[in-house]
C-alpha positions in Angstrom: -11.5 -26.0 -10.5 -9.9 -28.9 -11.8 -6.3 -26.6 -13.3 -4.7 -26.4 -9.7 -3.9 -22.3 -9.0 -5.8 -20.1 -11.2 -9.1 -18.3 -9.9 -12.1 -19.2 -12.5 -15.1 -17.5 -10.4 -15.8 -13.5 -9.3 -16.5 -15.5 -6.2 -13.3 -16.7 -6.3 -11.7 -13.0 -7.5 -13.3 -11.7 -4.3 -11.9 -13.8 -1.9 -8.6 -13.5 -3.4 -9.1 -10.0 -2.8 -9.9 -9.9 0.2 -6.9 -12.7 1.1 -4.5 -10.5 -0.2 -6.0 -6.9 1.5 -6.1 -8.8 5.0 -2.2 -9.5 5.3 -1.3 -5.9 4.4 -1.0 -3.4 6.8 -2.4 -0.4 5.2 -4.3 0.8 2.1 -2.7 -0.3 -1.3 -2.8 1.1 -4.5 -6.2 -0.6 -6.7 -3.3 -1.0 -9.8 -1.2 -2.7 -7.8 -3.7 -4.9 -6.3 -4.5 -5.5 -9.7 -0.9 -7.0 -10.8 -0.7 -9.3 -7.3 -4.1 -10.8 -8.7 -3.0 -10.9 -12.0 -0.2 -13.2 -10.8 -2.7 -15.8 -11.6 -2.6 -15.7 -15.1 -6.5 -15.7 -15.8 -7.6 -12.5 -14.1 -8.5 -9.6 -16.1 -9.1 -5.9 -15.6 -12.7 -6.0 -16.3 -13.7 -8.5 -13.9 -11.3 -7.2 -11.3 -13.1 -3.9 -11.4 -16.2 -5.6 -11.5 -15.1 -7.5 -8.0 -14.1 -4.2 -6.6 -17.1 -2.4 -6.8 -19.1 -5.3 -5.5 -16.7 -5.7 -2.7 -17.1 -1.8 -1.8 -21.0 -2.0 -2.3 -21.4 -4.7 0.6 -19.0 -3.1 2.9 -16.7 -5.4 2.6 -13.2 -2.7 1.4 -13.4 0.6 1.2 -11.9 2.7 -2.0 -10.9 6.0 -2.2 -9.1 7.7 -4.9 -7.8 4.7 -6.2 -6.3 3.3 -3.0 -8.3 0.2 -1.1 -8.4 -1.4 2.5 -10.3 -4.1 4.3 -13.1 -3.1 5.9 -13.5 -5.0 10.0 -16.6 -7.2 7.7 -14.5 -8.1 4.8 -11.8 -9.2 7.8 -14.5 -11.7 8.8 -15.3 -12.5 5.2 -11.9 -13.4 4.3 -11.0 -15.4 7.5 -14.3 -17.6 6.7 -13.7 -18.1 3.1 -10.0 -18.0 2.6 -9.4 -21.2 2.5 -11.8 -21.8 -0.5 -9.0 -20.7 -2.6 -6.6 -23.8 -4.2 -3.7 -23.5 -2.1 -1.1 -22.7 -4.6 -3.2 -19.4 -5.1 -2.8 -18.6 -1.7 0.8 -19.5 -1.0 1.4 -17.1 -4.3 -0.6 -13.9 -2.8 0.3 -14.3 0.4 4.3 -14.6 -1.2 2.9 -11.3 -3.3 1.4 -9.7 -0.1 4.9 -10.0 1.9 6.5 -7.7 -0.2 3.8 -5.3 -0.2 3.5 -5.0 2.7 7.1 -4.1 3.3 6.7 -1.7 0.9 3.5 -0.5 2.8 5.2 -0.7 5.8 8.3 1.2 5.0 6.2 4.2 3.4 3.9 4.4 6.9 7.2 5.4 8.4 8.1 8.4 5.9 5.9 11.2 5.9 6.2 14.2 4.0 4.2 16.9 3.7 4.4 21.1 3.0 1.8 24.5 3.8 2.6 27.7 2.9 3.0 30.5 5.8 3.8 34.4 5.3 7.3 33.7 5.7 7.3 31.2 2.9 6.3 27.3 1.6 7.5 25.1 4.6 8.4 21.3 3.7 8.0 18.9 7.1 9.5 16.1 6.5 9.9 12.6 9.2 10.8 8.9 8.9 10.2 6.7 12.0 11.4 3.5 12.4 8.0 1.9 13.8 9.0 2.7 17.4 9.4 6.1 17.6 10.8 9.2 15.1 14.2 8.9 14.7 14.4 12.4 12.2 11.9 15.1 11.9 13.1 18.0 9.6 10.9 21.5 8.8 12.7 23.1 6.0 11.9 26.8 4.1 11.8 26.2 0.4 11.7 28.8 -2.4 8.7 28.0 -3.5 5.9 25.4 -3.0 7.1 23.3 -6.6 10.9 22.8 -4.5 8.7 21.9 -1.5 6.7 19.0 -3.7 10.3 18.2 -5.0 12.0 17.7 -1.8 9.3 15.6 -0.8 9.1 13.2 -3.3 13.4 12.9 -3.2 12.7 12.3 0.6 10.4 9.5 0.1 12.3 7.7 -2.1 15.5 8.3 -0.6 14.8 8.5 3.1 17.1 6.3 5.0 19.8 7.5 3.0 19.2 10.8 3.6 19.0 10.3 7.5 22.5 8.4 6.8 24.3 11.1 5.1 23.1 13.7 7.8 24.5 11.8 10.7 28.0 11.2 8.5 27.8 15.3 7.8 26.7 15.7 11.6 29.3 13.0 13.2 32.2 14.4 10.8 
């Protein structure tokens, strides 16, 4: 590894894997994990893959649907072999990792959701803000399409939504 900061090995693609998966605090996204690797320069979709299903094969993340998480041995792994990887690399995922895991963070405290009763489709809707639910809404929609709508506006627009109902509510 004599260019300081790009990964050149799969050996060295897994543990940069598994560097980044260990400081998030959920599942991520396998595309996004992608782009944080990427970050690199020298990392391509093909070997990235590649890495992936090896990693999953020996227990080491699990994926699901596209989405991936550290497995308790890949936790091990990546705690033994982290600091294999040239330190510029790991100052730049764990940099990349920090704002994930914001992200990450913040959507573990929305949840949104919708069934469909005999008096209607019913959207439940909650944000928390990691100590305890601070709005928890049930709401009868038209139709189960308005109830997958209101979702998705709720996820993306949560904490203003809890804002402008305490302004209508405190008017």
């Amino acid at each position: 590894m004599d260019e300081i900061g790009y990964v050149f090995s799969p050996l060295d693609l897994k543990i940069l894997i598994l560097f980044i998966l260990r400081r998030l605090p959920g599942e991520i996204e396998a595309e996004r994990l992608l782009q944080i690797c990427q970050e690199d320069g020298v990392v391509n979709y093909f070997d990235f893959t590649i890495c992936l299903d090896e990693l999953k094969e020996s227990g080491q993340l699990e994926l699901e649907e596209g989405y991936c998480a550290i497995t308790s041995r890949g936790r091990q792994t990546a705690e033994t072999l982290e600091s294999s990887l040239p330190y510029s690399v790991r100052q730049h995922a764990e940099k990349a990792a920090e704002a994930v895991a914001a992200d990450i963070s913040r959507g573990n405290s929305i949840t949104g959701g919708h069934h469909v009763t005999d008096s209607g489709c019913i959207a439940e809707l909650s944000l928390n803000d990691g100590i305890s639910e601070i709005l928890q809404l049930r709401i009868l929609c038209a139709d189960e399409e308005q109830a997958k709508s209101i979702e998705k506006k709720f996820r993306r627009n949560a904490e203003e939504t809890y804002q402008k109902i305490i302004a209508v509510l405190s008017e």
